[in-house]
MIFI-340624 format. One record per residue (C-alpha): residue in one letter; z, y, x. Coordinates in steps of 0.25 Angstrom, whole numbers, padded with zeros to 4 digits, always signed. Layout:
<pts>
aZYX...
</pts>
This chain:
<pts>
x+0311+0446+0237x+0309+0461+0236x+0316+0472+0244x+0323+0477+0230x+0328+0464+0229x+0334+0465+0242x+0340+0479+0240x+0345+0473+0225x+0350+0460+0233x+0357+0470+0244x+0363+0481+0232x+0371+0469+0225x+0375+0462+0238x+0380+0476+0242x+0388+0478+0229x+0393+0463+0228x+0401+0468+0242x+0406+0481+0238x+0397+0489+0247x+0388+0499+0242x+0373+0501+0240x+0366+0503+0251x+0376+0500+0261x+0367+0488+0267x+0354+0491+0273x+0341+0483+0272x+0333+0480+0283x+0319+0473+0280x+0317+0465+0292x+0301+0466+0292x+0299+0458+0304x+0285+0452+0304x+0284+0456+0291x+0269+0462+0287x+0269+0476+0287x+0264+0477+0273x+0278+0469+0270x+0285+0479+0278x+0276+0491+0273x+0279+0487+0259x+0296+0487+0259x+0293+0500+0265x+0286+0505+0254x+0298+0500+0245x+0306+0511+0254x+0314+0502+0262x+0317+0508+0277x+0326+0500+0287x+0318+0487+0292x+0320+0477+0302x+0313+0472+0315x+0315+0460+0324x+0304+0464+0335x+0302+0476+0342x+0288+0473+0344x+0283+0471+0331x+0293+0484+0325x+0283+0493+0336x+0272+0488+0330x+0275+0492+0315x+0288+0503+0313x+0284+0515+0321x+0270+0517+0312x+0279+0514+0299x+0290+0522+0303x+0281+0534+0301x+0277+0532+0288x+0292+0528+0284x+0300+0537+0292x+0313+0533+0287x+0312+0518+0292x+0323+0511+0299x+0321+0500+0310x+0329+0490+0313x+0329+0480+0325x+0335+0466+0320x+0328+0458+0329x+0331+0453+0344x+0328+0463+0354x+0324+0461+0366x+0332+0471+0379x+0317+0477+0382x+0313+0481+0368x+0327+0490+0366x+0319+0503+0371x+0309+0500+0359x+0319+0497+0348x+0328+0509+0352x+0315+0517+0349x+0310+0510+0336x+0324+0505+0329x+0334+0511+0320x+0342+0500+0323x+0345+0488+0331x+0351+0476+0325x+0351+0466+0337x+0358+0471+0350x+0363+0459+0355x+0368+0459+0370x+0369+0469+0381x+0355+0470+0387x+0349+0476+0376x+0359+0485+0373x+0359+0492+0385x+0343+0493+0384x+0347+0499+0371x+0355+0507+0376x+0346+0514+0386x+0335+0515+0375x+0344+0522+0366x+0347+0532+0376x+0333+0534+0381x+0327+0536+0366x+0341+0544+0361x+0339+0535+0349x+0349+0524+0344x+0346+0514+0334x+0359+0509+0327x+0362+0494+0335x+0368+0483+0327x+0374+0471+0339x+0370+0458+0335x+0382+0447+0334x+0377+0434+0335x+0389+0429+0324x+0387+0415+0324x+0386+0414+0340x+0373+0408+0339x+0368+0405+0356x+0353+0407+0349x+0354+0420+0343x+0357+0434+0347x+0370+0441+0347x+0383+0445+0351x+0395+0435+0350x+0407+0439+0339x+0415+0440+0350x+0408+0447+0360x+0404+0458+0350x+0415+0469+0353x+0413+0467+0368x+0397+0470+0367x+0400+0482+0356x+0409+0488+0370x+0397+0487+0377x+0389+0494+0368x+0395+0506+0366x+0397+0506+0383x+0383+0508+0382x+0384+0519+0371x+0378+0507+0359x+0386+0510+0345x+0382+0497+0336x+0382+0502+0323x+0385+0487+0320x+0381+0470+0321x+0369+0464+0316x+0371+0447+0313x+0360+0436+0311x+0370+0422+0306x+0366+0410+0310x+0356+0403+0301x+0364+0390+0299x+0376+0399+0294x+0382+0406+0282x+0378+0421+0286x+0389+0427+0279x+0402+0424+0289x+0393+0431+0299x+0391+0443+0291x+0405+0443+0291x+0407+0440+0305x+0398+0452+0308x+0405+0462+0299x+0418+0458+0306x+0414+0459+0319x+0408+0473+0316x+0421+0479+0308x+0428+0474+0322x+0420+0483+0331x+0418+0494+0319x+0404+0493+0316x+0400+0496+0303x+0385+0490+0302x+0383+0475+0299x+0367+0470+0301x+0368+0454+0297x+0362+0449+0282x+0346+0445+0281x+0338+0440+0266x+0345+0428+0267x+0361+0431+0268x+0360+0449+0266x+0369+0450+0255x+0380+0440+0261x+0378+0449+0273x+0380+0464+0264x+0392+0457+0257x+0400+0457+0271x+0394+0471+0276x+0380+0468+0280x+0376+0484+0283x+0360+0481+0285x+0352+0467+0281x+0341+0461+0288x+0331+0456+0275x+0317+0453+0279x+0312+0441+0272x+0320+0443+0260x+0310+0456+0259x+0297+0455+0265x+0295+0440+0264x+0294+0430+0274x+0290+0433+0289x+0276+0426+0294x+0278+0426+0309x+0265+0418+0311x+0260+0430+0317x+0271+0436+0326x+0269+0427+0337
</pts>
């Protein structure tokens, strides 16, 4: 599938739902994806892309970054408390804040750099004990201790459990985020991103859907 098929497939999901065009934002997840697979969505003049390593985003965006200047980074990966310093410097936004510890690291790296990527908490919507997250109902008590550390969420970022229909999730998400006033809804990957645009997806994750599949037999 070509990225014009994904920006056709995202225009009429985005008008089946009464939203207008462009109000959903692609992110290509290029993770371990060959840079001439990554160098080639590029050339067809997409910007916002998505990362799950820090290591690995080092090794490639700050080189391409100075020929494509308007580029956008996201962080949708796990990340680990003492890389926060790194992503702060390198990420236009963050996808994953997931518990207390890192926040904090966040915190202190945001106000060493004087830069802020926009966050997006995590919610771990189908209470999975092996994934990352924040509970439903522990959400509105960890978005207070955000903002006590001067953090302002632009919104919440899901993954549904494999074994589920997404979309309850995807509703589940936009609730929770209209209770606390956020406005930004991450959730939505190839598989399920128009059933997540249709209840208010803000920013898809597509990778395979657009570069092909991954070969990690490389990565370690």
């Amino acid at each position: 599938m070509s990225l014009d098929d994904i920006r056709t497939r995202m225009a009429n999901a985005e008008k089946a739902s009464g939203r207008s065009e462009g109000s959903v934002e692609l992110i290509a997840v290029s993770k371990v994806q060959p840079d001439a697979r990554v160098l080639s969505v590029l050339d067809q003049g997409h910007r916002i892309f998505g990362e799950n390593y820090v290591q690995e985003a080092q090794g490639k965006w700050p080189g391409w970054r100075e020929r494509y200047p308007d580029l956008k980074l996201h962080m949708i990966g796990p990340l680990q408390s003492n890389k926060a310093k790194a992503a702060v410097g390198l990420f236009d936004a963050i996808h994953t804040l997931d518990r207390m510890s890192l926040a904090r690291k966040l915190a202190t790296a945001i106000e060493a750099q004087g830069t802020a990527p926009d966050l997006f908490v995590q919610v771990n919507t189908g209470d999975e004990p092996q994934k990352a997250g924040i509970l439903p109902d522990e959400l509105a008590g960890f978005l207070e201790q955000l903002h006590a550390l001067g953090l302002q969420p632009k919104g919440l970022m899901c993954i549904p459990p494999e074994s589920e229909e997404a979309r309850p999730h995807f509703r589940l998400l936009r609730k929770l985020a209209e209770a606390e006033g956020l406005t930004q809804l991450s959730m939505g990957m190839s598989a399920d991103f128009e059933e997540a645009i249709a209840e208010g997806a803000t920013h898809i994750r597509v990778g395979s859907a657009i570069f092909g599949a991954r070969d990690y037999s490389d990565k370690g």
